[in-house]
C-alpha positions in Angstrom: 24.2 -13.7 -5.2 22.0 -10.9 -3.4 22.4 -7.3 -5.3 23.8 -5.0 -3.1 21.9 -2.5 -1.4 22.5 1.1 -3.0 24.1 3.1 -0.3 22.4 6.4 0.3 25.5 9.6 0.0 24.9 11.7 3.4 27.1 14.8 3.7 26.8 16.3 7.0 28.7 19.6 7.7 30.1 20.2 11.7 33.2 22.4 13.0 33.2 21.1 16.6 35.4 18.5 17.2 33.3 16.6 19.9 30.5 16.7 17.6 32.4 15.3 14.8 33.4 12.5 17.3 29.5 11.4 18.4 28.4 11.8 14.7 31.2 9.7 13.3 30.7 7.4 16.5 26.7 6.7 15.7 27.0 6.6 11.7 29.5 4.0 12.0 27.7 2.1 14.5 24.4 2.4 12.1 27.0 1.1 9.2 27.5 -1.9 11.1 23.8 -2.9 12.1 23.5 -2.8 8.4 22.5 0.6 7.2 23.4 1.2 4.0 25.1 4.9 4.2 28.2 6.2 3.1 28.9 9.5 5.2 31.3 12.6 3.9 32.1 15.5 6.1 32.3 18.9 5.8 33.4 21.8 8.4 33.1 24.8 6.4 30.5 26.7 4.4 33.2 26.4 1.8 34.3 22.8 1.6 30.0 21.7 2.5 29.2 23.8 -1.4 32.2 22.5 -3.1 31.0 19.1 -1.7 27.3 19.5 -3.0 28.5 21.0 -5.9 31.3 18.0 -7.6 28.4 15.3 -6.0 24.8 14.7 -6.1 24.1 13.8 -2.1 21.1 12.0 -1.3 21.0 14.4 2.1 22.6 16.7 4.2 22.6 17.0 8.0 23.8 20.2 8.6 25.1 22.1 11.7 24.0 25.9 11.6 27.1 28.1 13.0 30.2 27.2 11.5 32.9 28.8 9.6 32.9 30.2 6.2 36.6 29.2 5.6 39.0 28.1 8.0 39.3 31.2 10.7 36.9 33.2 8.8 33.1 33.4 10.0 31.2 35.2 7.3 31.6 37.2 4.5 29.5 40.1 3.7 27.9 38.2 1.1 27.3 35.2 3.0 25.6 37.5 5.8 23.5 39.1 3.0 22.0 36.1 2.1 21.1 34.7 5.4 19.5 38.0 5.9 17.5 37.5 3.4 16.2 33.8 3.5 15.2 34.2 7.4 13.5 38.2 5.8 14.8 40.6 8.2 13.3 43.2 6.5 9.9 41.7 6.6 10.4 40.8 10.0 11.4 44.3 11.0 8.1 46.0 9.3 6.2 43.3 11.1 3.8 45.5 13.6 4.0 43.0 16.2 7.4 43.5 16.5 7.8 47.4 16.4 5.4 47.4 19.4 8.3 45.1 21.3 11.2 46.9 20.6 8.9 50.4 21.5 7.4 48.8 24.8 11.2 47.7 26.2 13.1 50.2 24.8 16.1 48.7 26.1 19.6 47.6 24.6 20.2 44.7 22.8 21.8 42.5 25.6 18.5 43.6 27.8 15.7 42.9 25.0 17.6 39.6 24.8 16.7 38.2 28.2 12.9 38.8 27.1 10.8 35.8 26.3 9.1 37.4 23.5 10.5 35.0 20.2 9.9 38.3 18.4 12.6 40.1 20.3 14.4 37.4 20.4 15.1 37.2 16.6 15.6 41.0 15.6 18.3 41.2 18.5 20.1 38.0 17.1 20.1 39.5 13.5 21.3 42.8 14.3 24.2 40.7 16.0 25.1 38.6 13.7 24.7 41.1 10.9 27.1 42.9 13.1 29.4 40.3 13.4 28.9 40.6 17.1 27.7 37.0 16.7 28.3 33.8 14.8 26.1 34.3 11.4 23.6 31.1 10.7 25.8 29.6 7.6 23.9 26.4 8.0 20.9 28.2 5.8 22.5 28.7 2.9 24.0 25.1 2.9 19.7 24.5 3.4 18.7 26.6 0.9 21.2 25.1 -1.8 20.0 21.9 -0.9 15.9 22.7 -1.0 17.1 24.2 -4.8 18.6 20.7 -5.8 15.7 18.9 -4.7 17.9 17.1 -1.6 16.3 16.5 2.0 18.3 18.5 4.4 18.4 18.3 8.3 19.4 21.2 10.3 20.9 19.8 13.8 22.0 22.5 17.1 23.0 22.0 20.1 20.7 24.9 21.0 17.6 25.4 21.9 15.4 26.1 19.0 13.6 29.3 21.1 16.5 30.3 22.4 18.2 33.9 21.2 21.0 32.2 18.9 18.2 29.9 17.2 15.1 31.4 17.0 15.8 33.0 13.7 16.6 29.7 11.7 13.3 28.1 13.6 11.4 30.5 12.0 13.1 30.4 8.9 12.8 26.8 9.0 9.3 26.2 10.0 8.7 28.5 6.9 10.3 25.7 4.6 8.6 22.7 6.8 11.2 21.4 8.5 11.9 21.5 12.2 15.1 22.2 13.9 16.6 18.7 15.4 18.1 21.3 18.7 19.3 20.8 22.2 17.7 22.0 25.8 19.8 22.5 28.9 17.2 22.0 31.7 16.5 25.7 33.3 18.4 27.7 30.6 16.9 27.9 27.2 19.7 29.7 25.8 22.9 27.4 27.0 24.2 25.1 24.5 24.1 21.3 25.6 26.9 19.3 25.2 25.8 16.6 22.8 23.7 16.9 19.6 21.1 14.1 19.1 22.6 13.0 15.8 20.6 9.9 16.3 17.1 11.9 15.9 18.8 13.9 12.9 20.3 10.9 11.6 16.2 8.9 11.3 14.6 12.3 10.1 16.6 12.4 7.6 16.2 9.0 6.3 12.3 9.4 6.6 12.6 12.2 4.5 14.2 10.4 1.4 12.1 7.6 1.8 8.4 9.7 2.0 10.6 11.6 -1.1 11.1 8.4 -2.9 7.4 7.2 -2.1 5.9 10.6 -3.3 4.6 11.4 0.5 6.5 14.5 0.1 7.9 17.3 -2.8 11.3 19.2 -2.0 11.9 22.1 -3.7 13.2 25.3 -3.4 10.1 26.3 -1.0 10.9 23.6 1.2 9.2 20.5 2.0 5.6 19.8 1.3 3.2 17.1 2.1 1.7 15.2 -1.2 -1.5 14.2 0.7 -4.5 16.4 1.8 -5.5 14.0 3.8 -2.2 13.2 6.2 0.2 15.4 7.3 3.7 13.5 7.9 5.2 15.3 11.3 8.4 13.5 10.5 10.1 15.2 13.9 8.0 13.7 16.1 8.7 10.1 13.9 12.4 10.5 14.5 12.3 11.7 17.9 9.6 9.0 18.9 11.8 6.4 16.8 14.8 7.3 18.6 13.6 6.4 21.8 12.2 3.1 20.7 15.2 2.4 19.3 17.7 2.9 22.7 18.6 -0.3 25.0 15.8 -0.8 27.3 18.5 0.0 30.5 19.0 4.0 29.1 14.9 4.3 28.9 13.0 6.6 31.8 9.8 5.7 33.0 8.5 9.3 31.1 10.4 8.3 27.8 8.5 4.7 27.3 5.4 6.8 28.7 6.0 9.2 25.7 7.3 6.4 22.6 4.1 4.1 23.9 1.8 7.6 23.4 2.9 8.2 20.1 2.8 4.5 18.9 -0.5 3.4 20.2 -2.5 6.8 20.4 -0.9 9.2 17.7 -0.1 6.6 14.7 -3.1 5.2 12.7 -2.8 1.3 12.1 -1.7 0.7 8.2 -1.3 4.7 7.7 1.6 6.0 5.5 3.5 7.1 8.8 3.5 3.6 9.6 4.1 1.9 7.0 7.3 4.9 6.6 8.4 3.6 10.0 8.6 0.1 9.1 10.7 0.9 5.9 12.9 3.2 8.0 13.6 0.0 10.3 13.8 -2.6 7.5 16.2 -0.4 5.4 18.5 1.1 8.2 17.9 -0.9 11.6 17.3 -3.8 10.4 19.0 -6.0 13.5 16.4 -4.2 15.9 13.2 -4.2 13.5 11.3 -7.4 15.2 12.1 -5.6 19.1 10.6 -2.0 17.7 7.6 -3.8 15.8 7.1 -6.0 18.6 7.0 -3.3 21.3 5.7 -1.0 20.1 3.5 -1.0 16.6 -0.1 -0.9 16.5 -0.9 -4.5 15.2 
């Protein structure tokens, strides 16, 4: 009798109740092409800690603006400490930025509608320090996980240079990881309706497996490549993946243009990307691993 496939622990914190529905709706469809997952979730900053603190989770997809508790959106404590992993202070002594805020000298709301990221990100603190604003919780369920060694995902439905996100893509980018976000065509800070917890759902996968393969190190710094001589962009993998992966009838002429790119120009035959991309298929889609490898992989 064949040993049964570990089942990797996912924990993946979301308030909104349409979100909740699609993520629930694709992990359950993964579970029954044969990935071997077992997903708990979690809508508060509370119940997400007490979760990763009873249980050692093999990762976290996380949402970034949800309660604290239930009806209660951050504590000064909790706003403290997302002040200081995205470094207000040493983004508000940053010259660049003083030489913004001076040259607009406008309110808030106005500096907002700027394009500058800069701006962007000081106004957003200020708000959400002020409570004006949702505070980014989703960085401290990050930051717990980066301490306990755990590949996290953070997943919005906003765009990651838009004025509510731009803070935690910095403050990501600083711990190598990239926001999986949203884009409303023509409006960089709407939220769109849908998160692509597909995308969020493969990075985070190809994160435990380059962990468990030594590709990568998580710590409390973030993530960090193991190899001088490749650098995994595991954002592009999952987003690249994720297209390969949809029924041909959903597919754009632009999105094949885009998956064939990054399989036959990007990807180096044999490299550790691809060989990462053939475990990620084997070990969680493995009903559509001949149609991907056939498709699309270098031979």
């Amino acid at each position: 009798m064949a040993e049964e496939k570990k089942r990797l622990e996912i924990l993946l914190v979301e308030d909104q109740p349409g979100h909740i529905k699609d993520a629930q709706q694709f992990m359950d469809g993964a579970i029954r092409d044969g990935a071997p997952i077992q997903v708990t979730y979690a809508g508060t900053l509370e119940d997400a800690m007490k979760e990763m603190k009873s249980k050692r989770y093999d990762g976290v997809i996380s949402d970034i603006f949800f309660p604290e508790s239930e009806g209660h959106f951050g504590s000064e404590e909790s706003l403290q400490k997302c002040k200081e992993l995205i470094d207000f202070e040493g983004l508000v002594k940053y010259k660049k930025l003083r030489e913004v805020v001076t040259k607009y000298k406008t309110p808030l709301s106005e500096l907002l509608k700027q394009k500058d990221h800069l701006a962007k990100e000081y106004c957003t603190i200020v708000q959400w320090l002020s409570k004006e604003t949702e505070a980014p919780l989703g960085v401290l369920v990050a930051d717990y996980a980066f301490k306990q060694g755990i590949p996290v995902v953070l997943a919005t439905s906003t765009y990651h240079h838009g004025a509510k996100a731009q803070p935690v893509c910095s403050y990501a980018r600083s711990k190598g990881l990239q926001l999986v976000d949203g884009y409303v065509e023509g409006d960089c800070d709407a939220e769109a309706p849908k998160k692509r917890f597909d995308i969020a759902f493969i990075y985070l996968v190809g994160l435990h497996e380059a962990k468990e393969k030594g590709l990568i190190e998580i710590t409390e710094k973030g993530i960090e490549s193991t190899s001088e001589e490749e650098d995994l962009r595991l954002d592009i993998l999952a987003g690249s993946l994720s297209q390969a992966l949809k029924p041909a009838e959903e597919l754009t002429d632009q999105m094949i243009k885009d998956t064939e790119g990054y399989f036959t120009h990007y990807l180096r035959p044999e490299s550790a990307e691809v060989c990462l991309i053939k475990t990620i298929l084997q070990e969680y889609f493995p009903s559509k691993i001949d149609s991907v490898l056939g498709a699309y992989l270098p031979k």
